[in-house]
ROGU-176675 format. One record per residue (C-alpha): x, y, z. Coordinates in nm, 3 decimals, padded with zeros to 5 digits, m for minus. Example, Ala and Ser with C-alpha at 12.3 -4.5 7.8 and 13.67 -1.06 7.14 Angstrom:
2
01.230,m00.450,00.780 $
01.367,m00.106,00.714 $
! end
This chain:
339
12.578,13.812,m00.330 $
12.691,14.173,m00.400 $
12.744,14.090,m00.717 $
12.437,14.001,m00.845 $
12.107,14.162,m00.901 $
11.782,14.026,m00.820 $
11.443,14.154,m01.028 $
11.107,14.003,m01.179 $
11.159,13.819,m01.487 $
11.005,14.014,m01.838 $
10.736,13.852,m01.997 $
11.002,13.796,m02.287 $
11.265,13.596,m02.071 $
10.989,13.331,m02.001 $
11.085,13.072,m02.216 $
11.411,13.100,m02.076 $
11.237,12.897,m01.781 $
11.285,12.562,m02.037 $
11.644,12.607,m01.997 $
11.634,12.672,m01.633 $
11.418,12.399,m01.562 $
11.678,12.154,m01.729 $
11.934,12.317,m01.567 $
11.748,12.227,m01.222 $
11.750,11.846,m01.282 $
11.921,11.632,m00.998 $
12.173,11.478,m01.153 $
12.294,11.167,m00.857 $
12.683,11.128,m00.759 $
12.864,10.920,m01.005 $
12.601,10.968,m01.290 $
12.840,10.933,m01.591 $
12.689,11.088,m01.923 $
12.416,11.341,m01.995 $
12.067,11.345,m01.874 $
11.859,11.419,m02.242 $
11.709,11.711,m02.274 $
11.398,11.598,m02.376 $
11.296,11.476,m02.042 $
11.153,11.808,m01.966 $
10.889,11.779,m02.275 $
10.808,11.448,m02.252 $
10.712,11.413,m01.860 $
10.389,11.619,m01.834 $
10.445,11.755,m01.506 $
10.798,11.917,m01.608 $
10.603,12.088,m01.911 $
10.365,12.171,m01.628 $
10.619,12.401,m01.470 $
10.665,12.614,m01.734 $
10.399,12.558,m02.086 $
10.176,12.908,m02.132 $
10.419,13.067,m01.823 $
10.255,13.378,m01.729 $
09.894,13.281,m01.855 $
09.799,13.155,m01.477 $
09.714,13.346,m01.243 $
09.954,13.258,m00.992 $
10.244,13.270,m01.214 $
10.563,13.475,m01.108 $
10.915,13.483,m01.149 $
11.229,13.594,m01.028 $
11.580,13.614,m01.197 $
11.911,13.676,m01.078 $
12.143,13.854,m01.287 $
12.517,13.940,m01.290 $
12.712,14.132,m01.552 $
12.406,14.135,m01.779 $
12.326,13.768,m01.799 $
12.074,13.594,m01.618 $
12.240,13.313,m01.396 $
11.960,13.176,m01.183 $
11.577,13.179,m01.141 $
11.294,13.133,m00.904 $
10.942,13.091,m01.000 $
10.592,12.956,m00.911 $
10.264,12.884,m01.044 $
09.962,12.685,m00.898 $
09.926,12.382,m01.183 $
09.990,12.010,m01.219 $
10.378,12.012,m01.172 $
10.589,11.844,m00.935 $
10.518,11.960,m00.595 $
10.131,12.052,m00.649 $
09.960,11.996,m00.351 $
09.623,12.201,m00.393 $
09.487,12.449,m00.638 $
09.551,12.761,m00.388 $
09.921,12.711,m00.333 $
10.163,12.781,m00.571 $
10.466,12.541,m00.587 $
10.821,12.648,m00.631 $
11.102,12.562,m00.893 $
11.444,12.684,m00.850 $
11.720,12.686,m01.042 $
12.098,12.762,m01.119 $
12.376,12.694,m01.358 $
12.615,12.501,m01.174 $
12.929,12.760,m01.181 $
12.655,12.998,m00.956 $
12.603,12.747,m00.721 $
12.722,12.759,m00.347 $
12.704,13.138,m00.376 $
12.357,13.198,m00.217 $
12.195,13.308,m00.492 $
11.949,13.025,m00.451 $
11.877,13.156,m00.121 $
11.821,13.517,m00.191 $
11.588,13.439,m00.523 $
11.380,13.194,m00.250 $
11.356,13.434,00.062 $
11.212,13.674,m00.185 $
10.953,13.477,m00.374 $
10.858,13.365,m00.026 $
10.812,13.734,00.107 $
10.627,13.800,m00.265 $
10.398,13.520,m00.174 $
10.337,13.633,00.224 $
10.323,14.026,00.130 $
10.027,13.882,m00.118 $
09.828,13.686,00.087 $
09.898,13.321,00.028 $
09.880,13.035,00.344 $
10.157,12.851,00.158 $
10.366,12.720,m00.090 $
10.513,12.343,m00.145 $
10.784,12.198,m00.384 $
10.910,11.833,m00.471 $
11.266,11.767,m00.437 $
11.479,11.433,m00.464 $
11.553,11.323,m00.115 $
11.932,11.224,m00.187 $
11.963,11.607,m00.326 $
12.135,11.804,m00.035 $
11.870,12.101,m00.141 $
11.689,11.936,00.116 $
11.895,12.144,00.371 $
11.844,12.433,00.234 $
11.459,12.428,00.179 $
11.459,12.332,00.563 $
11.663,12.618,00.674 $
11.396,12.804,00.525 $
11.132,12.691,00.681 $
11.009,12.452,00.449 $
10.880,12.113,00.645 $
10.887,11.741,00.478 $
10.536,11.606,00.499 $
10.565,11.281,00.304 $
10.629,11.167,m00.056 $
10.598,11.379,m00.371 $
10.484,11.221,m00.693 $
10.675,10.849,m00.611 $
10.904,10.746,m00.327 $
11.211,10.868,m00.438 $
11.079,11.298,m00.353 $
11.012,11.431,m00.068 $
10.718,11.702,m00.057 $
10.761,11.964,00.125 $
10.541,12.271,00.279 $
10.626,12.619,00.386 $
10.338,12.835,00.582 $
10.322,13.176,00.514 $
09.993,13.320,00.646 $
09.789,13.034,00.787 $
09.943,12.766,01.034 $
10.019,12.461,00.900 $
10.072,12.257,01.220 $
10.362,11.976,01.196 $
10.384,11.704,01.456 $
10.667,11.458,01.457 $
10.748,11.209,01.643 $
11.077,10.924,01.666 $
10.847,10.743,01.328 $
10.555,10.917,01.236 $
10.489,11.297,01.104 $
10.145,11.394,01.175 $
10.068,11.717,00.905 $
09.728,11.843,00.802 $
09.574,11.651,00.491 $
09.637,11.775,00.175 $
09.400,11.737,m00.211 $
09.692,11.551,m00.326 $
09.688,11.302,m00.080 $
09.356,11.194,m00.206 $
09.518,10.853,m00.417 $
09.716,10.755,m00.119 $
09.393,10.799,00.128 $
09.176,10.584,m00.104 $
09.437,10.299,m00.124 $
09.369,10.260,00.264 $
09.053,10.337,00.319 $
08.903,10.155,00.057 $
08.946,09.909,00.272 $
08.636,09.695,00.431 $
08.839,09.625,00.737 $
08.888,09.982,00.867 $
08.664,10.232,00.802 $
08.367,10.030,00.957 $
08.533,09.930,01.269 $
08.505,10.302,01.339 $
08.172,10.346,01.196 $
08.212,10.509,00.867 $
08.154,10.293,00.524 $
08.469,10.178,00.297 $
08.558,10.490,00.043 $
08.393,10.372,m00.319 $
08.659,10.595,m00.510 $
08.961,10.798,m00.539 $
08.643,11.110,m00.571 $
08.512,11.045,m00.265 $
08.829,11.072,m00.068 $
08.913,11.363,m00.189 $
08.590,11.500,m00.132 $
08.644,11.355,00.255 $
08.994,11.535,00.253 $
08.789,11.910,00.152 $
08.508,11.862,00.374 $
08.622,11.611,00.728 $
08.951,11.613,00.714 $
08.977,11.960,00.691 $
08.872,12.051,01.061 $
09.085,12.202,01.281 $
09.376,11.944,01.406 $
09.281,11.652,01.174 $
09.588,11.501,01.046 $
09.765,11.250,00.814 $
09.959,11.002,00.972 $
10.272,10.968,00.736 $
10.564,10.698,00.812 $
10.900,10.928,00.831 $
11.129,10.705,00.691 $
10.938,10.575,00.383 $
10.687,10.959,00.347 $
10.368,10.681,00.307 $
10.081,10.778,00.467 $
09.978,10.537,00.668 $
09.663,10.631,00.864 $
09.438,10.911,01.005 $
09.432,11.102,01.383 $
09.279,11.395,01.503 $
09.050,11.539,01.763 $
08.661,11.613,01.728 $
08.430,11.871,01.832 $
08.117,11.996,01.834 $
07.872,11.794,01.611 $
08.171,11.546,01.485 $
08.205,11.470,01.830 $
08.025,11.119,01.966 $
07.952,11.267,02.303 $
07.927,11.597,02.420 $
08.171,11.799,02.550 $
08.302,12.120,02.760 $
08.511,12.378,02.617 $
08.826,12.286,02.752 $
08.768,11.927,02.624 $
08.815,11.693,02.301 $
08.764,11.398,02.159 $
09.041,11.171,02.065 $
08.956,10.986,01.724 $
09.222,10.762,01.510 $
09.273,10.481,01.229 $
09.568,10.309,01.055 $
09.542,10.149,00.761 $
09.574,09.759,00.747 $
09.914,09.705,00.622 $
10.023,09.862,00.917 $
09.870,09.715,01.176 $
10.050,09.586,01.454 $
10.319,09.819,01.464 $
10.223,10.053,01.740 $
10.170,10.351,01.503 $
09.851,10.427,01.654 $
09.957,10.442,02.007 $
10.202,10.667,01.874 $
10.013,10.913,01.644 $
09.743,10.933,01.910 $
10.035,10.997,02.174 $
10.156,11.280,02.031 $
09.814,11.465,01.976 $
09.753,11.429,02.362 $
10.099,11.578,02.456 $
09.983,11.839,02.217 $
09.606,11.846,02.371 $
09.728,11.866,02.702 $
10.028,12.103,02.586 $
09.941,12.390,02.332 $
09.580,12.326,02.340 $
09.511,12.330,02.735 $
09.279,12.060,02.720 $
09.154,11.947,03.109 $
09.043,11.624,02.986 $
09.042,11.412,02.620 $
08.747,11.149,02.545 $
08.737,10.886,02.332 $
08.500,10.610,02.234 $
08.493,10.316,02.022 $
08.260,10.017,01.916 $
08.216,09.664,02.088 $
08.431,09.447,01.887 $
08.691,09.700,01.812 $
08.951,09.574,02.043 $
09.239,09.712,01.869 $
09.134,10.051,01.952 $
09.037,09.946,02.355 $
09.397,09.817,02.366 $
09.514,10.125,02.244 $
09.333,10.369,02.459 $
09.434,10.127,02.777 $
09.823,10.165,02.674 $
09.717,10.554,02.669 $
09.579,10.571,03.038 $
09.233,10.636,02.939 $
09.003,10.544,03.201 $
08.622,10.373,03.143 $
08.334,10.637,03.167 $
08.038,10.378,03.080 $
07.854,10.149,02.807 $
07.566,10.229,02.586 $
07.353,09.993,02.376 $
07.146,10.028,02.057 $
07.356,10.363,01.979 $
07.298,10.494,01.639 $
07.592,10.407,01.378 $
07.455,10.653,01.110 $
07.715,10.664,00.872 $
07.628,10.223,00.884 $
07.289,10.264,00.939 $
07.362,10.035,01.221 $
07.254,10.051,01.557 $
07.576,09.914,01.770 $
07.716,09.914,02.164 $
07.968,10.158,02.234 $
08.227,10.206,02.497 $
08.334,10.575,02.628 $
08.636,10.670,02.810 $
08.840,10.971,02.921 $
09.188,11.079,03.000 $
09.168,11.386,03.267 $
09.479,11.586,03.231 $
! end
């Protein structure tokens, strides 16, 4: 890396970021011929990463040069591109022309942008990258974390945390990751659904709106997370614990409750066992918890198997409880796991 010199990119090198971004394409093993090079105009969200560059607010760039000519760039701006997970973190692009490869110049122009982003304030930053691309090393190594599927199946998305945690839990199948506005598609596919939401007393989503409005309001609490499969990046479910008034029953400060739902294409599987599991190693682990609670409707004996394979324990029954989400009035079933 001696050789090469690392600075902000002028306002007059930015449509040089066309080039760059063609440059970055994955191009697979054994791909004979030449990708065109009007991919980059024609898919909206490659435009994305660099039409009007510098007119957003959260636009920046880095360059590295050697002997007077710019070899490889960095840059980021919060828009619709590949790798846009919310409208407060600014996604990455990276690129370099293949006889600058393999020299760590990718690295240096990354670890910069990503103490640029930290020394300004941001929680974090996300890109999309092909998950046969060996990249995905490197975006690891630096602390970048895969939390399911970019655009389609064939990218991973991944976040890196800068300021604000951004708690990952994995396990031998699932990831469990904090929800993100993107995911708000993929969240109304499942719980769109008549046969889940109301088995845990909340009402079918009417619209891809309303789950993303779910995602900025509920599923933005503290420890709520998305329940993604590891080896496909679907999202396949919800878990989390409750407090205060989300809670269904009350509860001391050294206690939580235990909440959960998969979607029905994944049912029978033992993903929920698993994805609530994990979040009582953590509860019991990093949080401290003395004891986790739980409840769940008559009828819903999906979730009392689950909570039995768990070690819960029956607390008690009450009738004509208040389902208000339903405007039903139902009998529920509470239970607790000391610690």
């Amino acid at each position: 890396m001696e050789d090469y010199i690392i600075r902000s990119m002028r306002v007059e090198e930015y449509p040089l970021l066309e080039e760059f971004l063609y440059q970055a394409i994955y191009v697979p093993e054994g791909f004979e011929g030449e990708v065109p090079r009007n991919v980059i105009y024609d898919d909206p969200k490659c435009r994305a990463a660099f039409e009007d560059f510098g007119e957003l607010p959260d636009d920046r760039a880095l360059v590295a040069e050697r002997d007077g000519e710019m070899v490889a760039a960095c840059w980021v701006r919060t828009t619709d591109e590949y790798g846009h997970i919310d409208d407060a973190t600014p996604s990455f692009s990276i690129s370099a022309y293949r006889e600058h490869r393999g020299k760590g110049v990718g690295t240096a122009l990354m670890n910069r942008m990503l103490d640029e982003l930290f020394e300004e304030g941001y929680a974090r930053t996300s890109l999309s990258v092909q998950k046969e691309n060996p990249a995905v090393r490197l975006y690891l190594r630096l602390g970048f974390r895969i939390v399911g599927n970019g655009a389609d199946d064939t990218e991973w998305l991944m976040v890196c945390p800068l300021n604000e945690p951004f708690t990952v839990i994995e396990t031998d199948r699932l990831i469990l990751r904090p929800w993100l506005a993107s995911d708000a598609e993929r969240l109304y596919a499942l719980a769109s659904d008549s046969e889940v939401g109301p088995r845990a007393g909340w009402p079918a989503h009417a619209s891809i709106q309303e789950s993303a409005l779910i995602i900025a309001t509920v599923f933005a609490a503290p420890d709520t997370y998305a329940v993604v499969l590891r080896e496909t990046g679907n999202i396949i479910g919800c878990a989390g614990f409750n407090e205060g008034d989300a809670a269904n029953m009350p509860l001391a400060k050294d206690e939580l409750e235990l909440g959960y739902w998969i979607g029905r294409p994944y049912w029978g599987r033992g993903y929920a066992t698993e994805a609530a599991g994990a979040l009582i190693r953590r509860g019991f682990g990093e949080l401290e918890l003395s004891c986790i609670r739980a409840a769940y409707y008559d009828g819903n004996d999906q979730s009392s198997r689950v909570l039995e394979k768990l070690g819960f324990r029956y607390e008690r029954t009450e009738h004509d409880v208040d389902c208000p989400l339903l405007g039903e009035r139902r009998t529920e079933h509470f239970v607790y796991l000391p610690g």
